[in-house]
matplotlib code that plots the C-alpha trace (Angstrom):
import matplotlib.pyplot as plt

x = [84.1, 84.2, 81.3, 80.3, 77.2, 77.1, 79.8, 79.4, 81.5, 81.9, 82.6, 84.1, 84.6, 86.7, 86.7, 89.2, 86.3, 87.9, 88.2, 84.5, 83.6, 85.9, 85.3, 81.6, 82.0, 84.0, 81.3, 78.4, 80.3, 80.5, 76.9, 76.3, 78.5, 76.2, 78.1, 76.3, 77.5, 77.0, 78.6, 80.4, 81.1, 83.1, 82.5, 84.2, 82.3, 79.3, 78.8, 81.1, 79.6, 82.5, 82.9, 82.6, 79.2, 77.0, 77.2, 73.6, 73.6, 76.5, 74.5, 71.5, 73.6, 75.5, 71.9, 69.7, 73.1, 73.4, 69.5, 70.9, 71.4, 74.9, 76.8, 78.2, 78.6, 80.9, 78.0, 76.9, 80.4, 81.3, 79.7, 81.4, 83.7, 81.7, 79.0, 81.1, 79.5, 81.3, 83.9, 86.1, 86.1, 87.3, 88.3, 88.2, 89.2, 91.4, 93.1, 96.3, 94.6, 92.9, 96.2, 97.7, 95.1, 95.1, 98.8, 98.9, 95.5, 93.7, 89.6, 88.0, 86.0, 83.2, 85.8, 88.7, 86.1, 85.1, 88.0, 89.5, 86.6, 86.7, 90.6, 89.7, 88.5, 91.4, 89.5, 90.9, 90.9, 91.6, 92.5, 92.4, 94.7, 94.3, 96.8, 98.8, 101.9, 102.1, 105.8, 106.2, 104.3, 101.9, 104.8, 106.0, 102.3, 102.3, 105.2, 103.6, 100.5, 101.9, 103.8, 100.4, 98.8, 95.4, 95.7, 96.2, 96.9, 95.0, 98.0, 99.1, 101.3, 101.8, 98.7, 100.4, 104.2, 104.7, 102.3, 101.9, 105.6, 104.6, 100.9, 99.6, 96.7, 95.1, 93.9, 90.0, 89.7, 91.4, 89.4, 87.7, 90.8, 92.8, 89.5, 89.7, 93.4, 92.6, 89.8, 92.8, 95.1, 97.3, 98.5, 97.8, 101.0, 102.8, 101.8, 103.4, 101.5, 103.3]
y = [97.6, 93.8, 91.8, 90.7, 88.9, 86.2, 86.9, 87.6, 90.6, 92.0, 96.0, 96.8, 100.4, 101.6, 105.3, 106.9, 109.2, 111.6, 108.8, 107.9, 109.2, 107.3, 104.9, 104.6, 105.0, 102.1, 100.3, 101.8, 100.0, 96.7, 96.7, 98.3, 95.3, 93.1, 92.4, 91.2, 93.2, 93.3, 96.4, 96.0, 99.0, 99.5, 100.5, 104.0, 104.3, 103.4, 105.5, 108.9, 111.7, 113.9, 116.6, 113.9, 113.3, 111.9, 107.9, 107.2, 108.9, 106.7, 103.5, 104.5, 105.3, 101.9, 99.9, 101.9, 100.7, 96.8, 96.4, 94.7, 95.8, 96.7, 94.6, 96.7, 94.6, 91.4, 88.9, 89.8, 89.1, 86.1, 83.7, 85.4, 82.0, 79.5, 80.4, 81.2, 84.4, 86.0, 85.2, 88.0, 90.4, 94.3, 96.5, 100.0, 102.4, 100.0, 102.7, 102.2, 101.4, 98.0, 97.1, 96.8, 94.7, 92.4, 92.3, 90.9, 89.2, 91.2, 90.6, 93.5, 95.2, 94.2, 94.4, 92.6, 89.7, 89.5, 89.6, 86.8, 84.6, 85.1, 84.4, 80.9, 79.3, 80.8, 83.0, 86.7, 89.6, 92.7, 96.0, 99.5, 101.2, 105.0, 105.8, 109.0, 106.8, 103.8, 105.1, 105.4, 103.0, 100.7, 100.5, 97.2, 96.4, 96.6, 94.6, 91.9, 91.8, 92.1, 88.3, 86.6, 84.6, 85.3, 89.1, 91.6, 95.3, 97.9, 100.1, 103.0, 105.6, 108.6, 110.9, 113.8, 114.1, 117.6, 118.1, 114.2, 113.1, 109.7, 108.8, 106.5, 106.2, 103.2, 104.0, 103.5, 103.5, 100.1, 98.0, 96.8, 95.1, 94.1, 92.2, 90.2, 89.6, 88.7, 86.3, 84.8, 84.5, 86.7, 90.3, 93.3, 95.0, 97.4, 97.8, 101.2, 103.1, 106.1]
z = [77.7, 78.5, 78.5, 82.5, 82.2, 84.3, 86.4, 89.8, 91.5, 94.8, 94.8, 98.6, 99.5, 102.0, 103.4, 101.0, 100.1, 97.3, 95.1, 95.8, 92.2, 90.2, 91.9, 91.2, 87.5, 87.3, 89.3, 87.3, 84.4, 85.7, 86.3, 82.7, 80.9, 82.9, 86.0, 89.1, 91.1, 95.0, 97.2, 100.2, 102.2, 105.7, 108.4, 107.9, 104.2, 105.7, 108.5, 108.1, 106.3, 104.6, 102.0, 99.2, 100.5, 103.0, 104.3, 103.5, 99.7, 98.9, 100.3, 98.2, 95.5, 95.7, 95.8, 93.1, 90.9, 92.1, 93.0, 96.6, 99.9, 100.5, 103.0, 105.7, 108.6, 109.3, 110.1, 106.5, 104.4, 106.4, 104.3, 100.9, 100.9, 102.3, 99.9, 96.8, 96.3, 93.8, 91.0, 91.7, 94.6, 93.9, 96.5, 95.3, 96.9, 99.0, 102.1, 103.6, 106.7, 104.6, 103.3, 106.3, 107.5, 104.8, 104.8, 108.4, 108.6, 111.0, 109.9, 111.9, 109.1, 106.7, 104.0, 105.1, 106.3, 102.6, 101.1, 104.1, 103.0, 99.6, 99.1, 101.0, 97.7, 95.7, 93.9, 92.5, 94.7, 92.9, 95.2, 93.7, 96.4, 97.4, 100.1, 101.1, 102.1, 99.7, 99.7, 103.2, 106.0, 103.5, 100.9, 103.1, 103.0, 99.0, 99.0, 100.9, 99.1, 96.1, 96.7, 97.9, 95.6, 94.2, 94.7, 91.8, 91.6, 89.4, 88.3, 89.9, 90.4, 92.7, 91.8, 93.2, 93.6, 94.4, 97.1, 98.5, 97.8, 99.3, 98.0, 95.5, 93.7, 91.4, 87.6, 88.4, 84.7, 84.5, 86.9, 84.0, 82.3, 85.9, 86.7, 83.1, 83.7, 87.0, 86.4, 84.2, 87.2, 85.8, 87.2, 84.1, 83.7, 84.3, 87.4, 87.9, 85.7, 84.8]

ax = plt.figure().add_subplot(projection="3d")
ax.plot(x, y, z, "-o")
ax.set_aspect("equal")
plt.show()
């Protein structure tokens, strides 16, 4: 693992709950390669129990990990740009739903106001995607996203072809490395990760 100290990442999680789990070890570490990390959650991941868990056990789980309060409301990630909170933001899991925004600028959530604010200064914003139609609705979205400047893909690849023909899914396991490359200004390769 890459040594973080000193740098300063947001975490966002949006409501793709099964990948809640990978998604945490990655985060847990971040904070363990002394990251200083500070979670972002919205609204959905905040406040919709599922069978992955309940909404206030993955806020306590997020805040015993970062020692902050997690930011779950617009008011709170507004000022992610103006104050140049963090080096690089990670999105992870990033839903279809959140590409889309972010794709056509629509700043509705905690999440998307973070990452709106934080792309303002030109610094990286790194999305770990989880969507069932990254082949079908989002893949335009992708596409977009994938030509703006400043934003960088973990790798994926469809995460189950035979039953979900049209979903895709980041390697959690290399958030680590995408956020070095990123930090770089460069985009790790291949991006498809077969």
């Amino acid at each position: 693992m890459t040594d973080f100290k000193g740098k300063k990442i947001g975490y966002a999680l949006c409501g793709s709950f099964c990948t809640f789990s990978k998604s945490f070890e990655q985060l847990e570490q971040l904070v363990n390669a002394g990251a200083d990390v500070t979670a972002i959650m919205s609204f959905n991941a905040a406040y919709i129990d599922t069978r992955f868990g309940k909404s206030q056990e993955h806020i306590e789980r997020l805040e015993k990990l970062t020692g902050k309060r997690v930011m779950r409301s617009i008011a709170e990630t507004e000022p992610v740009g103006p104050k140049k909170m963090f080096d690089v933001l990670v999105i992870s899991p990033c839903t279809g739903n959140t590409l889309a925004k972010l794709a056509v600028g629509i700043i509705d959530t905690p999440v998307v106001m973070a990452a709106k604010s934080h792309l303002r200064n030109s610094s990286p914003l790194v999305i770990a995607l989880s969507t069932n139609d990254g082949l079908a609705g989002s893949a335009k979205n992708i596409g977009a996203l994938l030509n703006y400047r400043n934003v960088y893909f973990v790798p994926f690849a469809q995460d189950d072809a035979e039953a979900k023909p049209r979903s895709l899914s980041a390697d959690f396991s290399l958030i680590p490395e995408t956020i070095c490359a990123a930090l770089e200004k460069r985009q790790l390769q291949p991006i498809i990760n077969l």
